[in-house]
C-alpha positions in Angstrom: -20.5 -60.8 30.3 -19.2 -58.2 32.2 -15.9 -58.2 32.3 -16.4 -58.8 29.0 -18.1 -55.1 28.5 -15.3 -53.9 30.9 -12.7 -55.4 28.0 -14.1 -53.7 25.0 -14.2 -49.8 27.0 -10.6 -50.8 28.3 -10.1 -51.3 24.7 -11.9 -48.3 23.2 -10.3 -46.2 25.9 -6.6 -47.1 24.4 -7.4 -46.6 21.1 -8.8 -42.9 21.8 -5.6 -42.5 23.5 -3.7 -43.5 20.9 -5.3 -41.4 18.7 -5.3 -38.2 20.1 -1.6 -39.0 20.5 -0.9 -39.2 17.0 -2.8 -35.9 16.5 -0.8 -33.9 18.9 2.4 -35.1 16.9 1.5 -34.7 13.9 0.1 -31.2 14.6 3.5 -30.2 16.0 5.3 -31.2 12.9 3.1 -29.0 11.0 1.6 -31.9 9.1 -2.0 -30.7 10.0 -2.3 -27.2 9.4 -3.1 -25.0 12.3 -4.2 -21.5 11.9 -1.7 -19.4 13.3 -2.1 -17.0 16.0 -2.1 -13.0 15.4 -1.6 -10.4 17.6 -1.8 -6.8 17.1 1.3 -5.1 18.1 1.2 -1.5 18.9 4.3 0.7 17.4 6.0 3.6 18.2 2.9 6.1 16.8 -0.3 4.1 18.2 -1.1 2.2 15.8 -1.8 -1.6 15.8 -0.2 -3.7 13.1 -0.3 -7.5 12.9 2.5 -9.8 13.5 2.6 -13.3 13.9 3.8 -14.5 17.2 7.4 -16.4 18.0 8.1 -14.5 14.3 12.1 -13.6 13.7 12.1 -10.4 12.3 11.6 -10.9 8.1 14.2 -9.4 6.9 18.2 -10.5 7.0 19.2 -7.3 8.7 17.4 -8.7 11.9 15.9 -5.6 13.5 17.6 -2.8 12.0 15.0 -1.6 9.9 13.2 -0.6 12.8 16.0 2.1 13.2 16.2 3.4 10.1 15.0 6.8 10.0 12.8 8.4 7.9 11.4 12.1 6.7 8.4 12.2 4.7 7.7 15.4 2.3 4.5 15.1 1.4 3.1 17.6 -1.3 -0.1 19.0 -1.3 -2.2 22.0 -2.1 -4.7 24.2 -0.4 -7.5 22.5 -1.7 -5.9 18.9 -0.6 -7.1 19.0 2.9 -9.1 16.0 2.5 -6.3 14.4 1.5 -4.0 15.7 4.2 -6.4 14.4 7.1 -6.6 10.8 5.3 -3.0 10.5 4.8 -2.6 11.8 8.9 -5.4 9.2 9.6 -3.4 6.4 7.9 0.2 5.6 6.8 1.6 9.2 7.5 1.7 8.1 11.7 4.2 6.1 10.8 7.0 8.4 9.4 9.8 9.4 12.3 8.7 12.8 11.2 6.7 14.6 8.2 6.0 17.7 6.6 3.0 18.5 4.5 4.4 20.8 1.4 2.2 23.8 0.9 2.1 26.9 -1.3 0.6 28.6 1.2 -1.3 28.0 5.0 -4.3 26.4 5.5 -5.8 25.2 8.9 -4.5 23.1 9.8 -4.8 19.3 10.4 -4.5 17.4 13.3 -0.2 16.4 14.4 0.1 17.8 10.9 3.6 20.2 10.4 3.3 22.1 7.2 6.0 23.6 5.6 5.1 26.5 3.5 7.4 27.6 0.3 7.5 30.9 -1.5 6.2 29.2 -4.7 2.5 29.9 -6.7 0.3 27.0 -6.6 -0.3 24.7 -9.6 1.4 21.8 -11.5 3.8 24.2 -13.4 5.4 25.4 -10.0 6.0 21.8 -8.9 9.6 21.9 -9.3 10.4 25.0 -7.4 8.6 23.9 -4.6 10.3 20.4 -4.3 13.8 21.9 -4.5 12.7 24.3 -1.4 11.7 21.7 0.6 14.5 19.5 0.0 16.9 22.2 0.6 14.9 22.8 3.5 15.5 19.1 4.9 19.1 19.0 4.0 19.2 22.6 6.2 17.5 21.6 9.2 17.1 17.9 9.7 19.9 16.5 7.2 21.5 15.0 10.9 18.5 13.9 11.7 17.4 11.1 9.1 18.9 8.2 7.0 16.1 8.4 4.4 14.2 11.1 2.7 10.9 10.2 1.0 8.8 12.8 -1.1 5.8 11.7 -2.3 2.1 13.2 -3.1 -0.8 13.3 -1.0 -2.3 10.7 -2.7 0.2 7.9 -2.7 -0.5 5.5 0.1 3.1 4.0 1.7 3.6 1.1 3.7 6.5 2.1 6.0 7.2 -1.2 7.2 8.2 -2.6 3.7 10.0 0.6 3.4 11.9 0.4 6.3 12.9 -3.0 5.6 14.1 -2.3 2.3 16.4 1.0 3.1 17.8 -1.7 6.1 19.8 -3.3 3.0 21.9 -0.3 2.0 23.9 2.5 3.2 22.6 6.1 3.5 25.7 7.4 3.6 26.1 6.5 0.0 24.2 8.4 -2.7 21.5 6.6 -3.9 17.6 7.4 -5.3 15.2 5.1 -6.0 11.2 4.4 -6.5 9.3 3.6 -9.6 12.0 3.8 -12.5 11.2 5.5 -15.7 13.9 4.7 -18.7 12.9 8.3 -20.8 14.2 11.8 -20.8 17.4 11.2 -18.3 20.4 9.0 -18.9 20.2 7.2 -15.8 16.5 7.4 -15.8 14.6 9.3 -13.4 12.0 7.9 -10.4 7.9 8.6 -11.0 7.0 11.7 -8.4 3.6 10.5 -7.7 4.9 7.0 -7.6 7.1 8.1 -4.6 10.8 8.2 -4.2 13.5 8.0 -1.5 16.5 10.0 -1.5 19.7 8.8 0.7 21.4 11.4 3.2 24.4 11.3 1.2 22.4 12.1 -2.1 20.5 15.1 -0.4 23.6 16.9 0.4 25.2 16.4 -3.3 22.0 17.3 -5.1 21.6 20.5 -2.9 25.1 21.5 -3.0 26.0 20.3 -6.3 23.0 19.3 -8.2 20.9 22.6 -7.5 23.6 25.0 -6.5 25.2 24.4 -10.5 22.0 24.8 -12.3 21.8 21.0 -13.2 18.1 21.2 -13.4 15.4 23.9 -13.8 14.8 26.3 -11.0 11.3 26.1 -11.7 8.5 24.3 -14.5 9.5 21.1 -16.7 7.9 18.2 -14.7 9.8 18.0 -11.4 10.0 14.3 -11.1 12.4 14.4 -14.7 14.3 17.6 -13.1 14.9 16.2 -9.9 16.3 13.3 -11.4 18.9 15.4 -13.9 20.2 17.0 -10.3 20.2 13.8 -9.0 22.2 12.2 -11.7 24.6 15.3 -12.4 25.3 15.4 -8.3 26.6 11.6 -8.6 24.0 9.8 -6.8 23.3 6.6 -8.0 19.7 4.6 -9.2 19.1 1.3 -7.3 16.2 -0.9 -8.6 13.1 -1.7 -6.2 12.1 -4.6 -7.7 12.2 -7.5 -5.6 13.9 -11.2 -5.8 11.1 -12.3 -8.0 10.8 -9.0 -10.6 7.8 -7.4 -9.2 7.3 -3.9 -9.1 7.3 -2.3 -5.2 6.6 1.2 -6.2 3.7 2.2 -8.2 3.7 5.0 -10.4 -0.1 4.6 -11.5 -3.4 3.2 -9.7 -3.0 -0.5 -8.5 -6.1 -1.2 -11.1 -4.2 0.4 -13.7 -1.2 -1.6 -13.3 -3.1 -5.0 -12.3 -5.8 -4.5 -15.6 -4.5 -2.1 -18.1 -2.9 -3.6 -21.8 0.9 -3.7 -21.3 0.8 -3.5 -25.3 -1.0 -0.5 -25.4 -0.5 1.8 -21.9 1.0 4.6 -21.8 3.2 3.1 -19.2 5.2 0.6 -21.2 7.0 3.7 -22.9 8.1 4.6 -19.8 8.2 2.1 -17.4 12.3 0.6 -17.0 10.9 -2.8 -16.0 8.9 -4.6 -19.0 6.8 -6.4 -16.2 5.3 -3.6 -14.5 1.4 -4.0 -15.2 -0.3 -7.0 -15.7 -0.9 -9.7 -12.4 2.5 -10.5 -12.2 3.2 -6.4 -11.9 3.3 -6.1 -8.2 5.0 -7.7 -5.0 3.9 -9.2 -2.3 5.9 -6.3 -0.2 4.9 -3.5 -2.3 5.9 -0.2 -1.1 3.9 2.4 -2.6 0.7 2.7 -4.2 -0.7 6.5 -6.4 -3.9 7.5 -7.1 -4.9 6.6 -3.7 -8.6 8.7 -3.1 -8.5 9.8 0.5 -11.8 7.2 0.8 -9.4 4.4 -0.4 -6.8 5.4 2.2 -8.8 4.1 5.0 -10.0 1.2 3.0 -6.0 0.4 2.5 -5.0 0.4 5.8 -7.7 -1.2 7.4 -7.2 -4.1 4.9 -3.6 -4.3 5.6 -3.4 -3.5 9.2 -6.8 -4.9 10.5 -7.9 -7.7 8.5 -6.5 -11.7 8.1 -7.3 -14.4 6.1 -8.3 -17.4 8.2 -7.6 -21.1 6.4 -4.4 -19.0 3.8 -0.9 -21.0 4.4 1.2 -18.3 3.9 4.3 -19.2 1.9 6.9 -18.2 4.2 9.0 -15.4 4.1 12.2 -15.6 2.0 15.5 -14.5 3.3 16.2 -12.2 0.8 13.3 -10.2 -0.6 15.2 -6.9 -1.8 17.7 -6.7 -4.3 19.1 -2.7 -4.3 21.5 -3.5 -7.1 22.5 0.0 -9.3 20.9 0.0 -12.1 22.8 0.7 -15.1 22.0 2.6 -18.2 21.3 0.8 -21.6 
């Protein structure tokens, strides 16, 4: 009888054994799915972003887009100190350096560098004061950065996706890009509050020849249409943002707007280049800018993106080619 019992835990004993074997396989080849382990990384301006460990980078550039250099222009007003501390709080950290675009001086917010231009305040005066300080960046810091990004104090960036995107293409070429409107300009022109990125090559033609021949108004007009008709007269050339699949990753309206609103009836279908740009199929998965950002929502975007995971979401992975930065030619 006992050697008997002694048989049967010998027994049970293997087939435990065996068992936990298989599991340990099994789990290795991925056929159980294992959470995957996050750790917050800390980059170059303190903040903590999350990156899965043993990662390549995501992108087919490998690292590069770590290098690539950006200035952000980023208008505002003297009322839009609210805004200006939220942006600071939030994505503005990560630029390699920034400027806040006033009309006149305010007090200022923390790490915040303001560049103040001769121009009134108001929408109508809009135009002047993004020529002044793009003439000012080609003056002082045209050396100094790849990439020049003007956007409003309410459009939320992530710089990552940004980064990784400019990686594919030359600065030293002229090129524009952002959210693509078809109207008003041949080539088509980029949505202001949507954001747009202007090569180092393409700043020094549109300041020397763009602006310095009178391409576009001095001042008035809406200055995301004027900026383009310098842009275009000075040679530089429109690449499209969308990614591999279509998707929009610049936004030229709220992310509601362009998830929810009737693509049959919004204003934005007259505009838009892409016929895809609202509905759920409207925006990628690496999405680069976002408008109508409230400085509230700010803080509620990056903690979502930079603080928060999923647990129990397989992630489909990442594809080796997510940006396409074809030119885009007119129709």
């Amino acid at each position: 009888m006992l050697s008997e019992l002694k048989t049967k835990g010998n027994l049970k004993l293997i087939i435990v054994f065996i068992v936990v074997t298989i599991v340990i396989v099994l789990s290795g080849t991925g056929y159980f799915c294992t959470s995957t382990r996050v750790e917050y990384i800390e980059d170059r301006n303190h903040y903590l972003w999350p990156q899965r460990l043993n990662d390549e980078s995501v992108n087919e550039t490998g690292s590069s887009w770590k290098n690539v250099r950006v200035l952000c222009l980023i208008l505002s007003s003297s009322s839009g100190q609210t805004k200006m501390a939220a942006v600071n709080a939030t994505w503005a950290s990560k630029c390699d350096k920034k400027y806040y675009v006033l009309s006149r001086e305010i007090n200022k917010t923390d790490n915040a560098e303001m560049l103040i231009t001769p121009e009134k305040e108001g929408r109508d005066h809009l135009t002047a004061k993004v020529r002044y300080a793009l003439t000012y960046a080609y003056e002082k810091h045209r050396h100094e950065f790849d990439w020049f990004l003007k956007c409003d104090d309410d459009t939320y960036v992530i710089m990552e996706n940004l980064r990784h995107m400019l990686a594919s293409t030359d600065h030293n070429k002229p090129s524009y890009m952002g959210f693509h409107m078809k109207l008003l300009v041949k080539n088509g022109y980029m949505s202001g509050g949507g954001g747009y990125v202007i090569s180092s090559r393409a700043l020094r033609d549109v300041v020397r020849i763009g602006f310095k021949n009178g391409f576009c108004l001095l001042d008035g007009g809406n200055e995301d249409v004027e900026i383009g008709k310098c842009l275009q007269a000075s040679g530089a050339q429109v690449l499209s943002t969308l990614d591999m699949s279509g998707e929009e990753t610049f936004h030229a309206v709220s992310l509601f707007e362009h998830l929810t609103a009737n693509p049959e009836t919004f204003w934005l279908k007259n505009y838009a280049w892409n016929k895809h740009s609202m509905g759920q199929m409207c925006c990628s998965r690496y999405s680069v800018t976002y408008h109508y950002v409230r400085p509230d929502e700010m803080y509620i975007f990056h903690h979502l993106l930079y603080h928060t995971e999923v647990l129990g979401i397989l992630r489909p992975p990442v594809p080796d080619k997510i940006f396409d930065l074809q030119p885009v030619n007119p129709s």
